[in-house]
C-alpha positions as CSV (number, residue, x, y, z in Angstrom):
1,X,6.2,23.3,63.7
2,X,3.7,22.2,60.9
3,X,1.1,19.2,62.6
4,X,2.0,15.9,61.1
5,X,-0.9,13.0,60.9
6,X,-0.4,9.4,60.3
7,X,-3.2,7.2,59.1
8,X,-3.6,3.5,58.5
9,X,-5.5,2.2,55.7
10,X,-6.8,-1.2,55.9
11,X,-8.1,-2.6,52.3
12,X,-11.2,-5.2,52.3
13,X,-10.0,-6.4,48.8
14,X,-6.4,-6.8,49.4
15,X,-6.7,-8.0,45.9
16,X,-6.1,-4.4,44.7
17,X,-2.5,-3.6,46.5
18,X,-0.3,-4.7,43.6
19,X,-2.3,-2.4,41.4
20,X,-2.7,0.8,44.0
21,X,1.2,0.3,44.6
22,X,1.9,0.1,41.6
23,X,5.2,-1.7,39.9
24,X,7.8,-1.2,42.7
25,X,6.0,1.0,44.3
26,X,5.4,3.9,41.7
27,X,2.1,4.5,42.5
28,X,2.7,5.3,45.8
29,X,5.6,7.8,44.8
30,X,3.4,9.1,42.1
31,X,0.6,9.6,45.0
32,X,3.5,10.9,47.4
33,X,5.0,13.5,45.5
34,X,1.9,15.2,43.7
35,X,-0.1,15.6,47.2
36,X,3.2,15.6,49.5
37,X,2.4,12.7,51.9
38,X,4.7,10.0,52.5
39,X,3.0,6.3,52.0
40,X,4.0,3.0,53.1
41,X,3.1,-0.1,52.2
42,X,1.8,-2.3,54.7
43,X,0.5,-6.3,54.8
44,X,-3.6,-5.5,54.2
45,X,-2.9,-1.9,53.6
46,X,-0.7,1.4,54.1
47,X,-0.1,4.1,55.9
48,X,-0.3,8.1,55.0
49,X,2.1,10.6,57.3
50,X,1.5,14.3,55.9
51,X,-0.5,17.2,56.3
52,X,-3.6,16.6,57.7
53,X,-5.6,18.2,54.7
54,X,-3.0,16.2,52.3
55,X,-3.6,12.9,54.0
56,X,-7.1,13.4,53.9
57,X,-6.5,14.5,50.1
58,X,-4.6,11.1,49.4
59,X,-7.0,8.6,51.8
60,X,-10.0,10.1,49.4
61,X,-7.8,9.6,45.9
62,X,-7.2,6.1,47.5
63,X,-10.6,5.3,47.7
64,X,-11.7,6.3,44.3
65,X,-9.0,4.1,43.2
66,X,-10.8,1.5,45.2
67,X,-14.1,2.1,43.6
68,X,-12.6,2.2,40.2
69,X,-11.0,-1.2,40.7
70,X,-13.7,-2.8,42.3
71,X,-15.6,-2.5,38.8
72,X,-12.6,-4.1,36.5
73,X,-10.9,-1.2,35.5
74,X,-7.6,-1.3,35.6
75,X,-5.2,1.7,37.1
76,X,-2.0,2.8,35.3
77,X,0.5,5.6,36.1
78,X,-1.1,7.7,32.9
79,X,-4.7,7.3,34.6
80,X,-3.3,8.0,38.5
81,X,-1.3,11.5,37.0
82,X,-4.5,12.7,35.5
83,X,-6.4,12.1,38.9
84,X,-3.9,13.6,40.8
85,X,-4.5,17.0,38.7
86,X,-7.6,17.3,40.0
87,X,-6.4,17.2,43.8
């Protein structure tokens, strides 16, 4: 049986939740599907259940989103499928 790991992510800036979950949470099935994890919204974050290389894969994609936001830019589905390419 394949090791399954759950992580919680707790966000500073719970500011950026709406636009890391994305518009009923498509951003998170977007994230989901192209690294197989499952994600779940929670109240100051969410949490990642997967593969431990694929939640460790979507914690680090989470945080450049982070970063990105934290200097104004904005995230949309186009921008988070091109970033997923590269993981």
């Amino acid at each position: 049986m394949a090791e399954t790991l759950n992580k919680e992510i707790q966000l500073e800036d719970t500011t950026q939740l709406p636009q890391i979950f994305g518009i009923n949470d498509a951003h998170l099935r977007l994230i989901g599907k192209g690294l197989h994890v499952r994600l779940q919204a929670r109240e100051r974050g969410l949490s990642i259940q997967g593969d431990p290389e694929a939640v460790g894969k979507a914690e680090q994609l989470l945080q450049e989103l982070c970063e990105l936001m934290a200097t104004g830019y904005v995230i949309d589905s186009h921008d988070l499928r091109l970033m997923l390419r590269l993981y």
